[in-house]
C-alpha positions in Angstrom: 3.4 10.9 12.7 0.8 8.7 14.5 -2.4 8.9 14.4 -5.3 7.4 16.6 -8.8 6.7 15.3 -11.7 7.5 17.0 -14.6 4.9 18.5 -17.0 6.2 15.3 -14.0 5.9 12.9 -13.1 2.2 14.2 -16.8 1.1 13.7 -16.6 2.8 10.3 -13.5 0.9 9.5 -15.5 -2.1 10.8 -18.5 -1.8 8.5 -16.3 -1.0 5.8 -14.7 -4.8 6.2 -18.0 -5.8 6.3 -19.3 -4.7 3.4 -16.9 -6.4 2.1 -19.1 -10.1 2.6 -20.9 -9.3 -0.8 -22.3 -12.8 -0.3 -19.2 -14.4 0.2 -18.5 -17.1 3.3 -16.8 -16.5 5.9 -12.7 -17.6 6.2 -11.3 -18.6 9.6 -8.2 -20.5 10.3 -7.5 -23.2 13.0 -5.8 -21.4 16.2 -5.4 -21.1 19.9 -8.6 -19.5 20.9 -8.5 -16.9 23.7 -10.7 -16.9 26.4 -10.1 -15.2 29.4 -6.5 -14.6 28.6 -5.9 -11.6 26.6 -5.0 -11.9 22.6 -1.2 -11.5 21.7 -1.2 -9.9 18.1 2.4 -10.1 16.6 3.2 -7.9 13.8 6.4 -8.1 11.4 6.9 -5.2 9.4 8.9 -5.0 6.3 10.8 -1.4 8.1 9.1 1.5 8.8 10.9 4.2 6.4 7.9 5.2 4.8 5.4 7.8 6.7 2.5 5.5 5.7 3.2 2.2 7.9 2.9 4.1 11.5 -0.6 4.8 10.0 -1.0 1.2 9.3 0.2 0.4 13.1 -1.8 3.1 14.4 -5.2 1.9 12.6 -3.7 -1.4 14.3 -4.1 -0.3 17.8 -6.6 1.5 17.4 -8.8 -1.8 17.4 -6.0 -4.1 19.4 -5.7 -1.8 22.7 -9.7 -1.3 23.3 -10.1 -4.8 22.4 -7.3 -5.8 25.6 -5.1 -7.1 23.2 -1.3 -7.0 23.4 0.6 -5.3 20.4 4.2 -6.6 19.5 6.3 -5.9 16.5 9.3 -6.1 15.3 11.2 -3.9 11.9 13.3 -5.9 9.9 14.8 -3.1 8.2 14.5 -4.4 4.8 16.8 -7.1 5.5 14.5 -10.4 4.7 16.8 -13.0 7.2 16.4 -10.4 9.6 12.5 -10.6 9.0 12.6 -14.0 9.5 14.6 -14.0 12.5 12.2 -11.5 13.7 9.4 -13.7 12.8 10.8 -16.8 14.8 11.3 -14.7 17.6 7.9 -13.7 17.6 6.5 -16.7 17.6 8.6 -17.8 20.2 7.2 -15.4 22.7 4.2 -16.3 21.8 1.5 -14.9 19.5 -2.3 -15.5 19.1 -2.0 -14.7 15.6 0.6 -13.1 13.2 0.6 -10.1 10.7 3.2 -10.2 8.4 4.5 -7.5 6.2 6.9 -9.1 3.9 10.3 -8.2 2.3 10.7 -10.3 0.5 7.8 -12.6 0.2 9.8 -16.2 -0.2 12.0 -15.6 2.8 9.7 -15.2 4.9 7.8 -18.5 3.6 9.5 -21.1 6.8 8.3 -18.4 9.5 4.5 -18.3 7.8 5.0 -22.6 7.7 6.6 -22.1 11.4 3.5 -20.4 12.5 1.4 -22.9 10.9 2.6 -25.1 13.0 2.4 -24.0 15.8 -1.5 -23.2 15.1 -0.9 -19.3 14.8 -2.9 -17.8 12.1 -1.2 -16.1 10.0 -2.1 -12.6 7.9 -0.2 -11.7 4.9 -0.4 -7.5 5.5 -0.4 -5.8 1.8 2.3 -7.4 0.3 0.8 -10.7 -1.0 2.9 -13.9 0.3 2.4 -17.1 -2.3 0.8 -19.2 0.3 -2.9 -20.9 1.1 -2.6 -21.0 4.4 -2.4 -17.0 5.3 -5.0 -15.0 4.5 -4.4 -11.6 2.3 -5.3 -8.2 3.6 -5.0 -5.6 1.6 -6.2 -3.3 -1.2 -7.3 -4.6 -4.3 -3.8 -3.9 -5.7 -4.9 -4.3 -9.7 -7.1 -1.4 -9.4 -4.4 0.4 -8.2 -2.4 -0.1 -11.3 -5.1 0.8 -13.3 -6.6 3.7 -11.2 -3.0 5.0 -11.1 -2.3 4.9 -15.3 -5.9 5.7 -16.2 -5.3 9.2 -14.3 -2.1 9.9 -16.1 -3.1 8.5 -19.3 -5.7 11.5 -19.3 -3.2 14.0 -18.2 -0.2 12.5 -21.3 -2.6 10.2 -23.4 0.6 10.6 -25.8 4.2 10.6 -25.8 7.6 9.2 -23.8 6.9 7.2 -20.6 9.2 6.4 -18.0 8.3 3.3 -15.7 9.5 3.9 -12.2 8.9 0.6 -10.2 9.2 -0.9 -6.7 12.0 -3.0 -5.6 11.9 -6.4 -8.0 12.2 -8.5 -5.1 8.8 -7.7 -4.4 5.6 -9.6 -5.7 3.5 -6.9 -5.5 5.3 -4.8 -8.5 3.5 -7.5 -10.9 0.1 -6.9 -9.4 0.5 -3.4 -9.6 1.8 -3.6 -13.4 -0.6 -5.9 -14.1 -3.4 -3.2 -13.5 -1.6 -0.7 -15.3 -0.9 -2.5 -18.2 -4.6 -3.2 -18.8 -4.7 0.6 -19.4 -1.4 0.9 -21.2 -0.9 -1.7 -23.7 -3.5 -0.5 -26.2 -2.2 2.5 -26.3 1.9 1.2 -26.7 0.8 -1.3 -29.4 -0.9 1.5 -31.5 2.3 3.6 -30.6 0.6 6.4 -28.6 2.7 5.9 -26.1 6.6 5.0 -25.8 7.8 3.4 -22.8 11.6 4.7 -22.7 12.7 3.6 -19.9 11.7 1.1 -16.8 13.8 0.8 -13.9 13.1 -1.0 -10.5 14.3 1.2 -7.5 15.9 -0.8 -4.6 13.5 -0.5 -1.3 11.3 1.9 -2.9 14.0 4.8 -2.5 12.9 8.3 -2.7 17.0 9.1 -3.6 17.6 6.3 -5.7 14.1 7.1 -7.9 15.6 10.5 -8.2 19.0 9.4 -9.7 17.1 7.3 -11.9 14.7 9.8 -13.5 18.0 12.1 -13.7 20.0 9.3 -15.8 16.6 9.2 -17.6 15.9 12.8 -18.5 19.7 12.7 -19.3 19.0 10.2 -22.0 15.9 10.9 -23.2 17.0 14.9 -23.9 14.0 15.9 -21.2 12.0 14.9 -23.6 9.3 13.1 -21.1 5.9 13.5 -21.1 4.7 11.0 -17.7 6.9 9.7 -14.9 4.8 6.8 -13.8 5.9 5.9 -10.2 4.8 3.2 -8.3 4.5 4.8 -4.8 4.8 8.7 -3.3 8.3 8.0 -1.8 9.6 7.4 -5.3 7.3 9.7 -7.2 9.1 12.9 -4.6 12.4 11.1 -5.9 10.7 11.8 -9.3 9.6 15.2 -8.4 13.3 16.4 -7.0 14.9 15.2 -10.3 12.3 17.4 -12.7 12.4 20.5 -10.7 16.3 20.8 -11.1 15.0 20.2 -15.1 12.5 23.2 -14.6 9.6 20.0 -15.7 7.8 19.5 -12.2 4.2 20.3 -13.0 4.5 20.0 -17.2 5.8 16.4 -17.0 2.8 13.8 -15.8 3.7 11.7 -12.2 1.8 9.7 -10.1 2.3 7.5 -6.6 0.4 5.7 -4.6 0.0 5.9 -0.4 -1.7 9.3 0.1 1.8 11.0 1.4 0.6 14.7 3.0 3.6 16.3 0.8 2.3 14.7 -2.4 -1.2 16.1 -1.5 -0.2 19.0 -1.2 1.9 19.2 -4.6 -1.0 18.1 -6.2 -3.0 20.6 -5.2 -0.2 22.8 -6.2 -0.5 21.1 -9.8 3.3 19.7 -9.7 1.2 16.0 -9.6 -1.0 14.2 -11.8 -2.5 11.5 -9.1 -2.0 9.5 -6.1 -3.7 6.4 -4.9 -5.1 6.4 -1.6 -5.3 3.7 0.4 -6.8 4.8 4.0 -3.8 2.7 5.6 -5.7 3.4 8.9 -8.9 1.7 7.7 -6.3 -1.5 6.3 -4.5 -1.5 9.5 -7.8 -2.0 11.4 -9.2 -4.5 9.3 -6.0 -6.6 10.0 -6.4 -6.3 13.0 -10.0 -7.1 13.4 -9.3 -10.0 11.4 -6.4 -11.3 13.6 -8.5 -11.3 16.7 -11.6 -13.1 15.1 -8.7 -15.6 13.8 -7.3 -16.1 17.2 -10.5 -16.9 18.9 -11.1 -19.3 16.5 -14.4 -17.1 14.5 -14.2 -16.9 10.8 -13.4 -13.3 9.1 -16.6 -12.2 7.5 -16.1 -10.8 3.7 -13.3 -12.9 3.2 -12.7 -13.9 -0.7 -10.7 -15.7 -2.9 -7.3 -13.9 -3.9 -5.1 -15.9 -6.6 -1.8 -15.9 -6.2 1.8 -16.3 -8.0 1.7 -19.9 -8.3 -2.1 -20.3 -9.1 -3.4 -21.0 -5.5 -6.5 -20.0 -4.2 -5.5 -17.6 -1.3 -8.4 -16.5 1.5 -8.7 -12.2 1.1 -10.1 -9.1 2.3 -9.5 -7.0 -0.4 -10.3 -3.1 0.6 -11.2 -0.4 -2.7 -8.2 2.3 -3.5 -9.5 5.9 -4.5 -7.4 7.9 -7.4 -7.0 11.4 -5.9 -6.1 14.3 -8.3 -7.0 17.9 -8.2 -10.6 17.5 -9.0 -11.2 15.7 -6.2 -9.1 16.1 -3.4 -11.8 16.9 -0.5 -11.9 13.4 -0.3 -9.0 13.3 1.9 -9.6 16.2 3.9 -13.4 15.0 4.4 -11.7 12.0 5.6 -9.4 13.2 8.2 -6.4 12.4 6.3 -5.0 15.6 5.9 -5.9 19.5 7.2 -7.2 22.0 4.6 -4.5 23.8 5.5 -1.7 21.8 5.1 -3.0 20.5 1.9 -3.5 23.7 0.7 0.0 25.4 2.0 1.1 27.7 -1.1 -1.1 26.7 -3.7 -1.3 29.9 -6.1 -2.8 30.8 -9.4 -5.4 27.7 -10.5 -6.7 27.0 -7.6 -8.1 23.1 -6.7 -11.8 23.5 -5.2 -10.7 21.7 -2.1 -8.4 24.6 -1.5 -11.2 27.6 -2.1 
């Protein structure tokens, strides 16, 4: 699916980064500054499995191509040398600045120092990289976590937890746990809630999430009361593996990314929550960001994001929005999704954004 944003939606996006500022000063980073020649915007992604990253491009382009810019990527895969092969390649025909998506966020540390260099800026794209001299654009991934466990904490404030979590190899999983553990730990140290299993899931694999929560209900008897799952691919894994149980809908899930299909089983009450991150809105911002980088301007509402090792990273940080039946106009006021897809077989209890 691509999408393409509108000229009111990209000054939306825009005024969205911007009320971001908050007071803070502006961040720019030493590059080649474009004149008369038009911007090159290189952008590694991590692979493009998932539906949500051809939203990201797509909110991409949408302020690159009006802007005369040229777009060119490269998919790794999931294969981190491949990434930063990619990411030399790149660089060696040319870019104004570079938007990285990373694998695995200490591979691709000599193509961030290569671009360096060379005087690129460099933008670390959602998945944090553990370096001061890139600046962070993403969501504000600890309210994720927390948005995400709050929701199914209210749905299964009590019981047996399974913890189904992104590939280890990436950073992010601890920001994310981090935020849901500040919801969570009170209520496992008073005993509340038992965490009964925890499994990473290679790449974020919708089929290896479902073979995991199948060993898991296997174990545990069925006797689960919330599947917590990091993103939507995963939590469908999830879904797959408590349907054949006859659970989907009495057993608590969650996600993350907004997928149409995990709308649409909430509204169907088979999910507890996703968290929506308007990818297209991100992807815009990025880009934004990488041309003001590349003509040598600073990147207004940039922050301070900490990471891994303690440094003090430059950030746009962007708010996620919990989404569960009670209020899932959001994402059809948005655009995101048609009434009618969202609402495709919902029955009995219906959600209002389907009435």
């Amino acid at each position: 699916m691509r999408v393409s944003m509108s000229t009111t939606a990209l000054c939306s996006a825009a005024l969205a980064v911007a009320a971001l500022a908050g007071g803070l000063s502006p961040f720019a980073l030493p590059g080649a500054a474009w004149a008369q020649e038009a911007p090159r915007i290189c952008v590694s992604w991590r692979h493009f499995q998932e539906e949500r990253w051809k939203i990201d491009e797509a909110g991409m382009r949408s302020v690159l191509d009006p802007a005369g810019a040229t777009y060119v990527s490269a998919d790794a895969q999931s294969d981190p040398q491949k990434q930063l092969a990619d990411i030399e390649g790149l660089l060696t025909g040319g870019c104004s600045a570079i938007i990285i998506l990373a694998q695995d966020s200490q591979a691709v540390l000599p193509g961030l120092q290569a671009a360096v260099a060379q005087g690129v800026p460099v933008i670390a794209y959602d998945a944090p990289i553990d370096s001061a001299d890139a600046l962070f654009v993403s969501f504000d991934n600890v309210a994720v976590g927390r948005l995400m466990a709050e929701a199914m904490v209210a749905a299964a404030p009590k019981g047996n937890w399974a913890l189904i979590e992104g590939d280890a190899a990436h950073s992010i999983v601890n920001i994310f746990r981090e935020g849901q553990m500040q919801v969570l730990k009170p209520l496992i140290d008073k005993g509340d809630i038992k965490i009964v299993a925890q499994q990473n899931i290679q790449n974020w694999t919708p089929d290896l999430a479902q073979q995991a929560v199948e060993q898991i209900l296997t174990k545990e008897n069925n006797a689960i009361d919330a599947v917590l799952a990091m993103n939507d691919g995963m939590s469908t894994g999830s879904a797959a593996a408590l349907a054949a149980q006859n659970l989907l809908g009495s057993v608590a899930l969650s996600g993350q990314d907004g997928d149409r299909v995990v709308l649409n089983r909430i509204a169907k009450g088979q999910q507890t929550v996703t968290i929506w991150k308007n990818a297209s809105t991100l992807g815009a911002a990025a880009a934004q960001a990488a041309l003001s980088l590349a003509a040598g301007q600073p990147v207004e509402g940039a922050g301070t994001f900490t990471t891994g090792s303690g440094a003090q990273q430059p950030s746009l940080l962007l708010e996620p929005v919990a989404v569960t039946r009670d209020n899932l106009a959001v994402v059809v006021d948005a655009g995101w999704i048609p009434k009618a897809e969202l609402c495709a077989g919902v029955t009995g209890s219906v959600p209002a954004a389907c009435q």
